[in-house]
Every structure is written in C-alpha cells, then in structure tokens.
C-alpha positions as CSV (number, residue, x, y, z in Angstrom):
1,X,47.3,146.0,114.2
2,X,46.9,147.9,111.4
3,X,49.4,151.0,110.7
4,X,52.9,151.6,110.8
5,X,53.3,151.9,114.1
6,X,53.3,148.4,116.0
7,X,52.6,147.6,119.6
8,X,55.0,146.0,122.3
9,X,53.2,142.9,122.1
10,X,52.8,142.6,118.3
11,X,55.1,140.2,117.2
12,X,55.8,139.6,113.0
13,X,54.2,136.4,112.0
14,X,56.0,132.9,111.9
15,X,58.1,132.4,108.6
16,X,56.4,130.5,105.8
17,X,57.5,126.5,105.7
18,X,57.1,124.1,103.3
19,X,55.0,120.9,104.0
20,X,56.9,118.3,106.1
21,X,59.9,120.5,106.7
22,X,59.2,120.6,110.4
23,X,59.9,117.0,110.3
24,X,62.8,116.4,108.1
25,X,65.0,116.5,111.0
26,X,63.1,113.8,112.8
27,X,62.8,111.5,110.2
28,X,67.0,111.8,109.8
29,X,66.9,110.7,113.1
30,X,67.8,114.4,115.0
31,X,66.5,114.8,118.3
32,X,62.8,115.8,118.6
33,X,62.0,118.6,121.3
34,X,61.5,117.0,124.9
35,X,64.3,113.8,123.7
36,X,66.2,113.2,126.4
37,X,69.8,113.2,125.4
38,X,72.4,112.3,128.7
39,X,74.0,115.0,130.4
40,X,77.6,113.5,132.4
41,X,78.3,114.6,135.2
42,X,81.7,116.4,135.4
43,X,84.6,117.3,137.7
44,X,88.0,119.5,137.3
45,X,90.2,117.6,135.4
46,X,94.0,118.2,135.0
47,X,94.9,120.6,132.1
48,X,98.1,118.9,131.7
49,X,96.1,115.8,130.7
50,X,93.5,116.4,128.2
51,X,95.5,114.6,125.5
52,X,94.1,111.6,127.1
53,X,91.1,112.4,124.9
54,X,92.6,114.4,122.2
55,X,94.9,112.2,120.5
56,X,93.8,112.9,116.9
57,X,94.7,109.9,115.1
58,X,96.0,106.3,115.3
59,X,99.6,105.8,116.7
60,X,102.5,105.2,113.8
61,X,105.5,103.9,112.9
62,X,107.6,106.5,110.8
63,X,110.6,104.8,109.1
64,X,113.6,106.5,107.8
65,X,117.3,106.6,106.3
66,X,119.7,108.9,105.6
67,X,123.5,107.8,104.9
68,X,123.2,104.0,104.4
69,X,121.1,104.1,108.1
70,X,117.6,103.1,108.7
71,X,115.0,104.6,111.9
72,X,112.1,103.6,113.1
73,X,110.3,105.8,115.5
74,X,106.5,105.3,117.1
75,X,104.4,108.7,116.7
76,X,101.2,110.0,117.8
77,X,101.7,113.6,117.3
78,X,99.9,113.8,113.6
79,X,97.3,115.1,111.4
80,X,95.9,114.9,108.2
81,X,95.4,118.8,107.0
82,X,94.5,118.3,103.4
83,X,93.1,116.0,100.8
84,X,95.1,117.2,97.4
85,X,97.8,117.2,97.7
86,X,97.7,114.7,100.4
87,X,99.3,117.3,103.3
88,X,100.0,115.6,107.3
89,X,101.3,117.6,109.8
90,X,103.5,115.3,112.6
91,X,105.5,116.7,115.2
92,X,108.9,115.3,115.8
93,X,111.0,115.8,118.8
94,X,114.4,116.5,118.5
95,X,115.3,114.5,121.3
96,X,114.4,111.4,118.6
97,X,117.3,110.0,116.4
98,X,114.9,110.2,113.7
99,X,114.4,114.1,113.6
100,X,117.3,114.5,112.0
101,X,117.8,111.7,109.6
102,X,114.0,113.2,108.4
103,X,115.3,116.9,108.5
104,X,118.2,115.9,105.8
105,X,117.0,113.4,103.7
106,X,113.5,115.2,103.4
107,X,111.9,112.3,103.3
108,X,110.2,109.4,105.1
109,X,107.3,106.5,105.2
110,X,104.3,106.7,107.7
111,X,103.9,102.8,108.5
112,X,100.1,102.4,110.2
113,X,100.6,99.6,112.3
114,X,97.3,97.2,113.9
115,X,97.0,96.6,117.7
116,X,98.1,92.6,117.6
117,X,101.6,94.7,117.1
118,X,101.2,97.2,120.6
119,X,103.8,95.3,122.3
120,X,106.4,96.3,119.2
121,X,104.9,99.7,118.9
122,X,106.0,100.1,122.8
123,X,109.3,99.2,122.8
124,X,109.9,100.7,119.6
125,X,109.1,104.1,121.0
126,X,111.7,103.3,124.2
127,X,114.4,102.8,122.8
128,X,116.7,105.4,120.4
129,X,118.0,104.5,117.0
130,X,121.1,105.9,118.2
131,X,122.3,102.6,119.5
132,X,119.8,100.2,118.0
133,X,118.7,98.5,115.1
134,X,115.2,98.3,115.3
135,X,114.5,96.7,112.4
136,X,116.3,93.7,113.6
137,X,115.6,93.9,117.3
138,X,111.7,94.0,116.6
139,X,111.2,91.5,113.8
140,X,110.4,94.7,111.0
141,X,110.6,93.8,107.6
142,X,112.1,96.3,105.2
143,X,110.7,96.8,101.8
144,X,111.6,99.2,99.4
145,X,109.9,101.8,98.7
146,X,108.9,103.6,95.1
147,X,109.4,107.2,95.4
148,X,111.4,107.7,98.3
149,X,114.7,106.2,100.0
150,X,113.0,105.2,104.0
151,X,111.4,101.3,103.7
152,X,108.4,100.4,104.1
153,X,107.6,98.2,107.1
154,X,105.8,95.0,105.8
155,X,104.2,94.4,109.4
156,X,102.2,97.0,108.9
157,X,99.0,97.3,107.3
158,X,99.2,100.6,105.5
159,X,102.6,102.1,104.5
160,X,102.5,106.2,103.1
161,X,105.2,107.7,101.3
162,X,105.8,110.9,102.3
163,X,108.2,114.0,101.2
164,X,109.0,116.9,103.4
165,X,106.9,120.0,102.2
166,X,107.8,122.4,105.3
167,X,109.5,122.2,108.8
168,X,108.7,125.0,111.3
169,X,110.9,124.6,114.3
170,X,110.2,125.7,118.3
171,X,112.7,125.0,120.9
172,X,112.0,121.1,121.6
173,X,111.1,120.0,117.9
174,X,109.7,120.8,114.6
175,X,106.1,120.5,112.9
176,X,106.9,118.4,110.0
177,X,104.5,118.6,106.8
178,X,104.5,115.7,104.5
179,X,103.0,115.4,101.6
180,X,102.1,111.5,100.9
181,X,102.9,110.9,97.3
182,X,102.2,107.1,97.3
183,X,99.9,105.5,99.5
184,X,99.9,101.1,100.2
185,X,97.2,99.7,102.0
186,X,96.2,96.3,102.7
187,X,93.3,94.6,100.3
188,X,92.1,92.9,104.1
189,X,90.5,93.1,106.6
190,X,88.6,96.9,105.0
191,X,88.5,97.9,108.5
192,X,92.0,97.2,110.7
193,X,91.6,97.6,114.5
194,X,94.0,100.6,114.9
195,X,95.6,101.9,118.2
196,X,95.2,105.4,119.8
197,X,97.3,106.3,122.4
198,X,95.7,108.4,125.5
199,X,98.5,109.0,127.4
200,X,99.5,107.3,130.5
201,X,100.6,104.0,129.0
202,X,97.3,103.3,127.9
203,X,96.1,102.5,124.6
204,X,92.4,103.0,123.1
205,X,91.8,100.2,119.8
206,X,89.6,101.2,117.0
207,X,86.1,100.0,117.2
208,X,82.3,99.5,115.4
209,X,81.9,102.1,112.2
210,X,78.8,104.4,112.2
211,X,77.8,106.0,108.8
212,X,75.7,108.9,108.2
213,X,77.0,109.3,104.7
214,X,73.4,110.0,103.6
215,X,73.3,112.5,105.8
216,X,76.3,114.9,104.6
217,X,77.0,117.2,102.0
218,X,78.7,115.7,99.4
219,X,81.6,118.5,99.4
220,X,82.1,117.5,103.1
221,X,81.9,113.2,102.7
C-alpha cells in the first residue's frame, strides 16, 4: 500500500540477508528448525539439594601453616572469578582448623588432587587438624613452596600458590579471595581425571573434552 498510512495487515518487509547467512548456523552445527532436541521429564526436587548439580569446580586439597604447623583441609566450596590477576573465591568454614591458620598467615596452596586419591581426599576432610597430622597420617608429601610459607602437596597433580586478597565473614565462615601468584602443574597426563563432589557421599570424575573453540569469540576462549 502506497501512502503513509498502513493497513492492519500490512506488515514491513523481511530484513535484507546476505547470501548463505541463513545457513551459517547449520553448517556450525546449531539446531535447524523442526530438530528434535530431548525434553526430560521433571519432578520437584528438594531445594536443600541442588548442590548435587551445582558444584562448580573439582574438589581440593588446601594446605596451610602458621606458627611452625601445617593443615590440610578437602574443599569444594571454590571459584575461579578472574583471569589477571588470577582471583579464586573459596569458602572456608570456621568450624575447620584451617580457617584460622589461613586468616593469620594470609596465605595458602590449593593442591588439585586426581580421583586414584578419593579415598585420601575423604578421610582428609573427616578428620580436624586440631588433633592430627595429616600429612603423616595420609601419606602427603610436603614440598616447599616459592612464594608463600603453606607446602605444596607432591601427590597432587597441580599445586597453586595463593595469597589472601580479601575475607568477607558471615556467621559460620568467611569467603576467602586468593590471588594465585604461582601456579605448578604436572607436564602428564594433559587431561587428569578430576573429582567433583555432588553431595551425599558421592563423587562425579571428570570425563571426554568437547571443543568448540572455533566456534567462540576470541575475547571469550
């Protein structure tokens, strides 16, 4: 219709596209219209309980000292929050004998243990450091570290030296953030089979790698 006035049924015309473009997302593999993608079925699930699929990371071993005494302490309460400087958020209970020896010395080492080591990474986590060497009782080895006092824990696969950058404290704890300012990690295997705790006493291990690196933004890879 001609005019500026334009009927109920007039509609403007489609947006110009280049040649092709329709099917960029196809050819990267993105659903096509009419793809079936599954749909689950779902139920109520307990509130209480949806850690058991939103544990962010793999579980740790965070070792520490403070006045000629060393810690060890199993964590799954962590995330990375930036990439420089190297910034991980943990929270630390303060019903672990570690909280404090982290609070005062300011410092520790995130160990990143493999699942052949689930049984130590269990009964490291119930027991305190109060009353027990756990570097002794679990077969650790403690290396020294290069910019801070805690050990590195040779048994692990990655060790992360971290330094206290800020401590915000609630009633049963405090959300530590580190700053890693020297990172170890072993030459083999590239990809270590990694546990993730989902509550319950169970344990998820890492599995196959997917990469769509062609596929990101290089700003976001």
């Amino acid at each position: 219709m001609n005019g500026t006035n334009r009927g109920a049924d007039d509609t403007p015309p489609p947006a110009s596209r280049a040649p092709g473009q329709a099917l960029f997302g196809y050819a990267m593999g993105y659903p096509r219209p009419g793809d079936q993608m599954k749909n689950y079925h779902k139920e109520d699930y307990p509130v209480a309980d949806i850690r058991r699929f939103l544990e962010p990371g793999p579980v740790v071993l965070v070792s520490s000292t403070w006045k000629g005494e060393s810690d060890v302490m199993t964590m799954a309460w962590h995330m990375l929050m930036e990439l420089s400087p190297s910034l991980l958020g943990c929270f630390i209970s303060d019903a672990n004998h570690s909280y404090e020896m982290i609070k005062r010395s300011m410092e520790c080492v995130i160990n990143l243990p493999t699942a052949d080591m689930v049984d130590q990474v269990v009964a490291i986590g119930n027991c305190s450091g109060e009353d027990t060497d756990k570097f002794a009782a679990f077969g650790l080895t403690p290396q020294p570290a290069e910019q801070v006092g805690a050990p590195l824990i040779a048994e692990c696969y990655a060790n992360f030296e971290c330094k206290l950058a800020q401590v915000a404290g609630n009633p049963k704890g405090g959300f530590f953030i580190f700053e890693c300012v020297k990172a170890h990690v072993a030459t083999s295997p590239k990809l270590p089979e990694t546990l993730h705790y989902r509550g319950n006493g169970e344990f998820m291990v890492s599995g196959r790698t997917i990469s769509r690196k062609s596929l990101m933004k290089p700003q976001i890879s």
